[in-house]
SEZA-247308 format. One line per field, with one value per residue (C-alpha): residue in one letter; x, z, y. Coordinates in steps of 0.5 Angstrom, whole numbers, padded with zeros to 4 digits. Last residue first. Example, Ala and Ser with C-alpha at 12.3 -4.5 7.8 and 13.67 -1.06 7.14 Angstrom:
! SEZA-247308
code = [S / A]
xx = [0027 / 0025]
zz = [0014 / 0016]
yy = [-0002 / -0009]
***
This chain:
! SEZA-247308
code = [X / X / X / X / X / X / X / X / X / X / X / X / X / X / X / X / X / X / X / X / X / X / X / X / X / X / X / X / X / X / X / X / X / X / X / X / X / X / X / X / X / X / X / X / X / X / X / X / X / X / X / X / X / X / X / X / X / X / X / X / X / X / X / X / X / X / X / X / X / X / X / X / X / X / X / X / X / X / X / X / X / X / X / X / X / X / X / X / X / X / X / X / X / X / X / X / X / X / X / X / X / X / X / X / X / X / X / X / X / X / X / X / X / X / X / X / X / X / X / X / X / X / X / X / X / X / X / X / X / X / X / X / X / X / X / X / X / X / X / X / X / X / X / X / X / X / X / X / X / X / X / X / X / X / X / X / X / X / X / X / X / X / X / X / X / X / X / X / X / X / X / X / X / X / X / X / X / X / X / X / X / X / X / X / X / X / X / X / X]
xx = [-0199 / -0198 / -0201 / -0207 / -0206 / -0210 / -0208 / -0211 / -0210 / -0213 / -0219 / -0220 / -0224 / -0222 / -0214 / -0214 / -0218 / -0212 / -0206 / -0209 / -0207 / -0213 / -0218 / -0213 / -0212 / -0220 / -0220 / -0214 / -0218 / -0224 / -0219 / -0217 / -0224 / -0225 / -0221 / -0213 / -0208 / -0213 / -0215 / -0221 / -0223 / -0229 / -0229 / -0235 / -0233 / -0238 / -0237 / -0242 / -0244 / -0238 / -0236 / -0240 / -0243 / -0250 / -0250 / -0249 / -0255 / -0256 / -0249 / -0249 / -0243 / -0247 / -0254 / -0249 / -0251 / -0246 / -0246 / -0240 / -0240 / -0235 / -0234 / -0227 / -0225 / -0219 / -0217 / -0212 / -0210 / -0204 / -0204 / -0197 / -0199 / -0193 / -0196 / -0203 / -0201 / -0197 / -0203 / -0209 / -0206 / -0203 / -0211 / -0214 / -0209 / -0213 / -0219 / -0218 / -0215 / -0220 / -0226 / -0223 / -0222 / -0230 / -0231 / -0226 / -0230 / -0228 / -0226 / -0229 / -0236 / -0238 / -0238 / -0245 / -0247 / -0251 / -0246 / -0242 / -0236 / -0229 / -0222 / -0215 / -0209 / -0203 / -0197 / -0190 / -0185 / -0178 / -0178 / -0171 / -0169 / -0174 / -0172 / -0171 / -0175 / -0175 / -0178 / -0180 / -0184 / -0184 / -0189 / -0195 / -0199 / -0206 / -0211 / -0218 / -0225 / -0231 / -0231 / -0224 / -0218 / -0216 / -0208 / -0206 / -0200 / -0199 / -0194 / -0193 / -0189 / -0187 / -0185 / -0183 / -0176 / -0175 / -0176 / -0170 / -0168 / -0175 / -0176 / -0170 / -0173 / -0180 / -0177 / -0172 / -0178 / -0183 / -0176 / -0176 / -0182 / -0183 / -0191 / -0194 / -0199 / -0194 / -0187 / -0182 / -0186 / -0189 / -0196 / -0198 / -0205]
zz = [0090 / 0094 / 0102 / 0104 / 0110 / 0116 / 0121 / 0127 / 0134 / 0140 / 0144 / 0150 / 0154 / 0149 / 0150 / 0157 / 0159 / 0154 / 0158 / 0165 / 0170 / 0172 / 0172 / 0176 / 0181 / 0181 / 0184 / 0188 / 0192 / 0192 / 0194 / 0200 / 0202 / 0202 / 0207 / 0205 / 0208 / 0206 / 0199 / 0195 / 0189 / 0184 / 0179 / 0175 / 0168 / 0164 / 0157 / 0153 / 0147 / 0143 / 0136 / 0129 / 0132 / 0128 / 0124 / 0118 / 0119 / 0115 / 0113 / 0115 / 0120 / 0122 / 0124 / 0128 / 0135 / 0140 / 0147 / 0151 / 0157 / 0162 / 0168 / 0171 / 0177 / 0182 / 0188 / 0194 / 0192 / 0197 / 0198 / 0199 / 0196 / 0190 / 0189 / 0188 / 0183 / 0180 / 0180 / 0178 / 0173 / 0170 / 0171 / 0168 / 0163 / 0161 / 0162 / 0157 / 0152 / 0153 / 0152 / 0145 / 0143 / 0145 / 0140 / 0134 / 0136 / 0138 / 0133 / 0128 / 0129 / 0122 / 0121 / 0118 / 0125 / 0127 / 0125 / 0131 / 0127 / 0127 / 0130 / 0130 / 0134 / 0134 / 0137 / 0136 / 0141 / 0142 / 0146 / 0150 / 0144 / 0146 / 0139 / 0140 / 0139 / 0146 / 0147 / 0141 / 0141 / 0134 / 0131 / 0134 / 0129 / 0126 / 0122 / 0120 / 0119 / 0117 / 0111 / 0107 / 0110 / 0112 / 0114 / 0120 / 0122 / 0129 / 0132 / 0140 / 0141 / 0148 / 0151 / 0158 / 0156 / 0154 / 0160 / 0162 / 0171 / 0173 / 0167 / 0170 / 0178 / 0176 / 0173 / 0179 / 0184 / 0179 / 0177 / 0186 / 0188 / 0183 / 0180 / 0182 / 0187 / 0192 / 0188 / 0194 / 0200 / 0197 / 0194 / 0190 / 0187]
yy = [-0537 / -0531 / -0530 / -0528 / -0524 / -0524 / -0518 / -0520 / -0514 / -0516 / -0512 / -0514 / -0520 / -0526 / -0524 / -0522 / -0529 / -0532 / -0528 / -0529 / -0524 / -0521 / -0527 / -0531 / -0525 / -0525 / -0532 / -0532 / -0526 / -0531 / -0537 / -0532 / -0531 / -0538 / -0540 / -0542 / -0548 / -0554 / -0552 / -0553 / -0551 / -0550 / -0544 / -0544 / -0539 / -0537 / -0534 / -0529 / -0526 / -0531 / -0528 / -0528 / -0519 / -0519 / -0512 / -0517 / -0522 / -0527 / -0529 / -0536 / -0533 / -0526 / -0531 / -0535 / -0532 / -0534 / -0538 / -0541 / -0545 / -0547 / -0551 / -0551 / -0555 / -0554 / -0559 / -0560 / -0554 / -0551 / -0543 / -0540 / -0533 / -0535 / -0543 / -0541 / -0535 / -0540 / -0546 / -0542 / -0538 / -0545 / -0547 / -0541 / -0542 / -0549 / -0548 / -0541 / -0546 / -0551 / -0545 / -0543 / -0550 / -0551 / -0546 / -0549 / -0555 / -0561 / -0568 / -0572 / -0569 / -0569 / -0561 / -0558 / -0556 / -0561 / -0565 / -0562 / -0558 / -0561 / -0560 / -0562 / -0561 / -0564 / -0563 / -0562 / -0563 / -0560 / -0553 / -0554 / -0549 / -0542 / -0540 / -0532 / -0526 / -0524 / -0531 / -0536 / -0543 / -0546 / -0549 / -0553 / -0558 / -0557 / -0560 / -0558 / -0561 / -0556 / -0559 / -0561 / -0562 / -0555 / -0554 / -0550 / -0549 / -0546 / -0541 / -0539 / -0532 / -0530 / -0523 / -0524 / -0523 / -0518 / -0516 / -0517 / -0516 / -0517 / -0522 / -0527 / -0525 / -0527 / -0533 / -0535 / -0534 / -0539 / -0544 / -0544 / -0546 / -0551 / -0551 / -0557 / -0555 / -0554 / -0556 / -0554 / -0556 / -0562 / -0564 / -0570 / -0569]
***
């Protein structure tokens, strides 16, 4: 991993002190809105493209790409396997902020990563989804998260302080650990 003294860890030091200042002085712009559509193509095979990105309730212009996701079930799970599982989406996109989380909050306490891995296992109980059990609960039981990282400049103890700053300030980790309001509405024809 490249390093410099302004970029540590590959956040710039400065755009994160002028983003927190930004959100300090507009709040509303700490508030962000991500889209996707999502379009089933057949089985357990869907396709989905990013949508627009909106803060404090405007299009966020710079925000230009599109991207493609897909996903499948294992075929011993009634898909073909084409691509990742829904599950294994929802463990990416914890990987992921944990990472994002990991770096800022790295780069705001001056702590340098030389390395950080993730290791991540999901278990859920799929009675409730094969409608054989309706008391049972569809979603994951249990996420595990295994965090290895590595720092010159920081003793374990400041990385297990990282590490319980990352699970507190992590937008996904927040999402899958508390209540979320899903409103599902089925559109006219």
């Amino acid at each position: 991993m490249t390093q410099t003294a302004t970029a540590p860890n590959g956040i710039d030091r400065d755009a994160l002190a002028a983003t927190v200042e930004a959100v300090r002085q507009q709040p509303e712009l700490a508030q962000v809105t991500f889209a996707l559509d999502a379009d089933w193509q057949g089985g357990c095979h869907q396709r989905a493209t990013t949508g627009e990105l909106r803060q404090a309730g405007a299009a966020v212009d710079s925000r230009t790409s599109r991207y493609i996701l897909e996903s499948d079930e294992p075929a011993a799970l009634l898909g073909t396997d084409r691509a990742a599982s829904p599950a294994e989406y929802i463990l990416q996109a914890l990987a992921g902020c944990y990472s994002v989380t990991f770096a800022a909050n790295a780069t705001a306490r001056g702590i340098e990563l030389s390395s950080l891995r993730l290791e991540l296992e999901a278990d859920f109980d799929l009675q409730a989804f094969l409608g054989l059990d309706d008391d049972a609960r569809p979603g994951a039981r249990q996420i595990r998260v295994t965090v290895h990282a590595a720092s010159p400049t920081a003793s374990r103890e400041e990385l297990a302080d990282l590490t319980a700053a990352v699970q507190r300030r992590s937008p996904i980790r927040d999402t899958l650990a508390g209540p979320v309001e899903v409103t599902t509405t089925l559109a006219e024809a």
